[in-house]
TORVEXMI-656729 format. One record per residue: z, y, x of N, C-alpha, C in turn; residue in one letter. Coordinates in steps of 0.2 Angstrom, whole numbers, padded with zeros to 4 digits, always signed. Layout:
REM TORVEXMI-656729
ZYXZYXZYXA...
END
This chain:
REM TORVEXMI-656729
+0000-0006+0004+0000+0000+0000+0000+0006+0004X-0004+0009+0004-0004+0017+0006+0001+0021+0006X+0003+0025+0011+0010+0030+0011+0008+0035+0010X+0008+0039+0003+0006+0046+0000+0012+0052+0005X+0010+0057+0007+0012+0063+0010+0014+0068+0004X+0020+0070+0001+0019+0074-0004+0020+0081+0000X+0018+0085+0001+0017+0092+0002+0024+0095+0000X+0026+0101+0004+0032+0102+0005+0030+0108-0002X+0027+0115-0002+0026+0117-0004+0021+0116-0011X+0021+0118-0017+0019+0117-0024+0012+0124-0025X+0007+0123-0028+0001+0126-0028+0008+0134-0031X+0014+0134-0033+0017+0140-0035+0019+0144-0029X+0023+0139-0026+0023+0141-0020+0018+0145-0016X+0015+0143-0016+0006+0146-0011+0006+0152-0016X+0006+0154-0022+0003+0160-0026+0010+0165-0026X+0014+0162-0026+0020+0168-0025+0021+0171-0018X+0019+0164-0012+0019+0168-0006+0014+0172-0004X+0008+0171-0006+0002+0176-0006+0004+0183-0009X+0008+0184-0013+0008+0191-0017+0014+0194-0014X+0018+0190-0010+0023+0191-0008+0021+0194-0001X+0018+0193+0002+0015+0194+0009+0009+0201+0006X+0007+0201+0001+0002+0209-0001+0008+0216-0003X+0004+0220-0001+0008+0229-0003+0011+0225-0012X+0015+0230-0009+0021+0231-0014+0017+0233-0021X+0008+0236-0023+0007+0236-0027+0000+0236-0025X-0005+0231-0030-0012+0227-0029-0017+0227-0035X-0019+0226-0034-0025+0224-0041-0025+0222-0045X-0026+0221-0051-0024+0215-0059-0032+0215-0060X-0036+0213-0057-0041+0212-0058-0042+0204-0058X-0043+0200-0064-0043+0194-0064-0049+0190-0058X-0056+0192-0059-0062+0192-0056-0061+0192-0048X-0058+0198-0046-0055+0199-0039-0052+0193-0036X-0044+0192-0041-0041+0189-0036-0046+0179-0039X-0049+0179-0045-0050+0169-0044-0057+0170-0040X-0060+0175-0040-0066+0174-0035-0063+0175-0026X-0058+0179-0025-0060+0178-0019-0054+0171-0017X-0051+0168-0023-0046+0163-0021-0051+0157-0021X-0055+0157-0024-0062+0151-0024-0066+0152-0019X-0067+0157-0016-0070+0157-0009-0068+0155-0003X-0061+0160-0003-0056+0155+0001-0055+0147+0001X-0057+0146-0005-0055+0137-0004-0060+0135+0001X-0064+0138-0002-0072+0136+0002-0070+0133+0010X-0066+0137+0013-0065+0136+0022-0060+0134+0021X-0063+0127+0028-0058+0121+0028-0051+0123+0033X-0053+0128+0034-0045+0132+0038-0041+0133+0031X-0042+0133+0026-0040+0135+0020-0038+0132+0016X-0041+0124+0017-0042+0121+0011-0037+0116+0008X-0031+0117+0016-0023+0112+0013-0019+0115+0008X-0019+0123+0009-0018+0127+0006-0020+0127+0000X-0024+0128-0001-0028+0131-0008-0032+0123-0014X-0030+0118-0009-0035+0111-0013-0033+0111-0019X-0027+0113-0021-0024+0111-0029-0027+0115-0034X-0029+0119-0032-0033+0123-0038-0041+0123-0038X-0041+0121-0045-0050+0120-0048-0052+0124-0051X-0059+0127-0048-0060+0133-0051-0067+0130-0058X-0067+0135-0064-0073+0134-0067-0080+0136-0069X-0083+0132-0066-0091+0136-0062-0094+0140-0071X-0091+0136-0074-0096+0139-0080-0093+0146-0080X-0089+0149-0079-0086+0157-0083-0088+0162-0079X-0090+0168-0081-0092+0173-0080-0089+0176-0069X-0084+0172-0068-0082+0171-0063-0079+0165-0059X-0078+0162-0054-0073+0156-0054-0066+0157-0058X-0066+0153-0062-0059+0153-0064-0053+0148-0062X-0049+0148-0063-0044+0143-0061-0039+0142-0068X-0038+0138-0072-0032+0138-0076-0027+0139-0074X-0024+0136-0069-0020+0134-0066-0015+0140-0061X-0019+0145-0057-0020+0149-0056-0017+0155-0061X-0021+0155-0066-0020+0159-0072-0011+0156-0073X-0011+0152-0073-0004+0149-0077+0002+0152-0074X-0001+0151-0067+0005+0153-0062+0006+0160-0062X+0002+0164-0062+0003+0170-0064+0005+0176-0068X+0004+0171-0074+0007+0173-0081+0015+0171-0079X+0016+0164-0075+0024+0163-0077+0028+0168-0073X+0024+0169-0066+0027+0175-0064+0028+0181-0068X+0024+0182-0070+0026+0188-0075+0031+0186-0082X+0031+0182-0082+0036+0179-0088+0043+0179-0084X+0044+0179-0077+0051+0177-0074+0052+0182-0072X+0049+0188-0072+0050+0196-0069+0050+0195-0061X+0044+0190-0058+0042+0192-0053+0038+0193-0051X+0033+0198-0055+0028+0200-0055+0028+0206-0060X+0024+0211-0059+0026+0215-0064+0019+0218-0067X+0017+0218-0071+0009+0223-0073+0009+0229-0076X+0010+0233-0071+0009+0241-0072+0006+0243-0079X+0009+0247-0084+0006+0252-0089+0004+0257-0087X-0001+0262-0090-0003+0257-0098-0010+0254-0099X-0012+0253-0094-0017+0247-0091-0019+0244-0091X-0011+0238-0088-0010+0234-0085-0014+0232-0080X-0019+0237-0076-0023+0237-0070-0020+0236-0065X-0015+0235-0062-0010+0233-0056-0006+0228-0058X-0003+0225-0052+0002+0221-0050+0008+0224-0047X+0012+0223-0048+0017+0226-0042+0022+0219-0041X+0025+0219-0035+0031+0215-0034+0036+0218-0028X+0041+0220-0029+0046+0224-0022+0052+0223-0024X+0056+0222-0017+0063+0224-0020+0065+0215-0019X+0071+0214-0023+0073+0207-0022+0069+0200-0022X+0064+0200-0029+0060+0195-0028+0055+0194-0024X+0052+0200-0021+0048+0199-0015+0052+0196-0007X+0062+0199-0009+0063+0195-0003+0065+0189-0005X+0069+0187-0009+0067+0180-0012+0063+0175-0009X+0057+0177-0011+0052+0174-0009+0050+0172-0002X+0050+0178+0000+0051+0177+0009+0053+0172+0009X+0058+0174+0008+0066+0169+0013+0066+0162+0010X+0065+0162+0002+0064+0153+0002+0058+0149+0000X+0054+0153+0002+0046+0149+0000+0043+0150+0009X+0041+0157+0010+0038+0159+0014+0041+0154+0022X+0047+0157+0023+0049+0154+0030+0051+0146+0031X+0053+0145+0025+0059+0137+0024+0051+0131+0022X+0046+0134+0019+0043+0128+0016+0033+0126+0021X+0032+0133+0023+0027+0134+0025+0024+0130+0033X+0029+0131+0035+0031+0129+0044+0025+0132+0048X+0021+0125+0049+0013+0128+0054+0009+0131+0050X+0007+0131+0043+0003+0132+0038+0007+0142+0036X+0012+0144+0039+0014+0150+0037+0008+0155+0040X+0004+0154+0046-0002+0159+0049-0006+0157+0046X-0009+0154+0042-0015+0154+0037-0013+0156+0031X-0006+0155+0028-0004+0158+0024-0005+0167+0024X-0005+0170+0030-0004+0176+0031-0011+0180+0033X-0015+0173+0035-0022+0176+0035-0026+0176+0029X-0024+0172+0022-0026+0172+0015-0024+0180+0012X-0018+0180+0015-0015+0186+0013-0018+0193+0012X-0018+0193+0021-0023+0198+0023-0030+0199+0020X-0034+0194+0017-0040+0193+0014-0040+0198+0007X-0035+0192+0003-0032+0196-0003-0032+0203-0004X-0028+0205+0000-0026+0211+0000-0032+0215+0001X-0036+0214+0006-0043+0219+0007-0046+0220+0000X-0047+0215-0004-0049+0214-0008-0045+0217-0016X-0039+0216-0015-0036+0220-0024-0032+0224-0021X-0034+0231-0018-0033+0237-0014-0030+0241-0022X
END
Protein backbone atom coordinates (compact mmCIF):
# COMPACT_ATOMS: atom_id res chain seq x y z
CA UNK A 1 0.00 0.00 0.00
CA UNK A 2 1.10 3.46 -0.85
CA UNK A 3 2.11 5.91 2.07
CA UNK A 4 -0.01 9.27 1.19
CA UNK A 5 1.97 12.55 2.38
CA UNK A 6 -0.74 14.83 3.85
CA UNK A 7 0.46 18.34 3.46
CA UNK A 8 1.08 20.42 6.37
CA UNK A 9 -0.77 23.37 5.23
CA UNK A 10 -4.77 23.40 3.71
CA UNK A 11 -5.68 25.27 0.19
CA UNK A 12 -6.96 27.93 3.41
CA UNK A 13 -3.98 28.24 4.67
CA UNK A 14 -2.14 29.11 1.29
CA UNK A 15 -5.17 31.96 0.53
CA UNK A 16 -4.99 33.61 4.08
CA UNK A 17 -1.11 33.56 3.82
CA UNK A 18 -1.15 35.11 0.36
CA UNK A 19 -3.37 38.19 1.65
CA UNK A 20 -1.67 38.19 4.59
CA UNK A 21 1.82 38.87 2.95
CA UNK A 22 -0.15 41.71 0.46
CA UNK A 23 -0.56 45.73 1.51
CA UNK A 24 -2.71 46.28 4.14
CA UNK A 25 -5.43 47.20 1.37
CA UNK A 26 -5.79 45.39 -2.33
CA UNK A 27 -8.19 44.79 -4.98
CA UNK A 28 -11.75 42.96 -4.79
CA UNK A 29 -11.59 42.38 -8.25
CA UNK A 30 -12.75 38.72 -8.56
CA UNK A 31 -11.12 38.37 -12.31
CA UNK A 32 -7.81 39.76 -11.09
CA UNK A 33 -7.30 37.74 -8.18
CA UNK A 34 -8.82 33.85 -9.97
CA UNK A 35 -7.05 34.78 -13.19
CA UNK A 36 -3.79 35.63 -11.91
CA UNK A 37 -4.15 32.67 -9.27
CA UNK A 38 -4.74 30.19 -12.43
CA UNK A 39 -1.86 31.43 -14.00
CA UNK A 40 0.23 30.97 -11.15
CA UNK A 41 -0.78 27.38 -10.91
CA UNK A 42 0.46 27.15 -14.39
CA UNK A 43 4.34 27.25 -12.99
CA UNK A 44 5.54 24.29 -11.65
CA UNK A 45 7.66 26.33 -9.04
CA UNK A 46 3.97 27.06 -8.04
CA UNK A 47 2.22 24.13 -8.39
CA UNK A 48 2.62 22.37 -4.70
CA UNK A 49 1.17 25.48 -3.59
CA UNK A 50 -1.67 26.10 -5.65
CA UNK A 51 -2.57 22.27 -7.00
CA UNK A 52 -5.84 22.22 -4.85
CA UNK A 53 -7.65 24.59 -6.59
CA UNK A 54 -9.62 23.94 -9.93
CA UNK A 55 -10.27 26.58 -11.99
CA UNK A 56 -13.33 26.71 -14.61
CA UNK A 57 -12.36 27.16 -18.27
CA UNK A 58 -16.00 27.79 -19.30
CA UNK A 59 -16.51 31.33 -17.26
CA UNK A 60 -16.05 34.58 -18.32
CA UNK A 61 -12.63 34.30 -16.40
CA UNK A 62 -10.71 31.23 -14.57
CA UNK A 63 -12.87 30.66 -11.73
CA UNK A 64 -12.15 28.50 -8.77
CA UNK A 65 -15.21 27.61 -6.37
CA UNK A 66 -13.17 26.81 -3.95
CA UNK A 67 -11.13 29.89 -4.08
CA UNK A 68 -14.31 31.90 -3.94
CA UNK A 69 -15.42 29.82 -0.74
CA UNK A 70 -12.37 30.54 1.05
CA UNK A 71 -12.88 33.95 0.60
CA UNK A 72 -16.15 34.59 1.38
CA UNK A 73 -15.50 32.61 4.72
CA UNK A 74 -12.70 34.96 5.40
CA UNK A 75 -14.99 37.59 5.11
CA UNK A 76 -17.58 35.85 7.24
CA UNK A 77 -14.77 35.39 10.29
CA UNK A 78 -13.78 39.25 9.91
CA UNK A 79 -10.57 38.44 8.48
CA UNK A 80 -10.99 40.09 5.52
CA UNK A 81 -12.83 42.96 5.24
CA UNK A 82 -14.52 44.57 1.83
CA UNK A 83 -14.50 48.30 1.88
CA UNK A 84 -17.82 50.42 1.24
CA UNK A 85 -19.68 51.46 -0.65
CA UNK A 86 -18.30 49.49 -3.35
CA UNK A 87 -17.07 46.84 -2.08
CA UNK A 88 -14.00 47.38 -4.66
CA UNK A 89 -11.24 46.55 -1.97
CA UNK A 90 -10.09 44.29 0.41
CA UNK A 91 -8.48 45.17 3.48
CA UNK A 92 -6.80 43.06 6.17
CA UNK A 93 -4.35 44.79 9.19
CA UNK A 94 -4.03 44.83 12.62
CA UNK A 95 -4.47 41.50 14.59
CA UNK A 96 -5.59 39.09 11.99
CA UNK A 97 -3.00 39.75 9.69
CA UNK A 98 -0.68 39.10 12.63
CA UNK A 99 -2.46 35.98 13.41
CA UNK A 100 -1.87 34.77 10.31
CA UNK A 101 1.76 35.50 10.26
CA UNK A 102 2.57 33.77 13.11
CA UNK A 103 0.39 30.63 12.71
CA UNK A 104 -0.07 29.83 9.18
CA UNK A 105 2.83 31.80 7.61
CA UNK A 106 6.06 30.86 9.87
CA UNK A 107 4.73 27.40 11.72
CA UNK A 108 3.16 25.52 8.64
CA UNK A 109 5.06 26.72 5.38
CA UNK A 110 8.76 25.87 6.21
CA UNK A 111 10.81 25.53 2.51
CA UNK A 112 7.67 26.46 0.68
CA UNK A 113 7.50 30.05 2.77
CA UNK A 114 9.84 31.71 -0.44
CA UNK A 115 7.35 30.73 -3.04
CA UNK A 116 4.71 31.54 -0.72
CA UNK A 117 6.16 35.16 -0.75
CA UNK A 118 7.03 35.14 -4.31
CA UNK A 119 3.07 34.34 -5.16
CA UNK A 120 2.54 37.21 -2.93
CA UNK A 121 4.65 39.55 -4.63
CA UNK A 122 2.79 38.62 -7.91
CA UNK A 123 -0.59 39.12 -6.44
CA UNK A 124 0.05 42.26 -5.13
CA UNK A 125 1.43 43.78 -8.68
CA UNK A 126 -1.54 42.86 -9.75
CA UNK A 127 -4.85 43.96 -7.18
CA UNK A 128 -2.82 47.34 -6.65
Amino acid sequence: MAVVTKKPFSPSDVVAALLALLPDEFSNDPRKIHSTMARLQEDSCYASLLEDFDFLDYAAYPYSPLLARILNRMQESRLLCSLNPEYERYQMKGDPRKAIIDDIVTKKFGDQEEKLREIACKLAEVLK
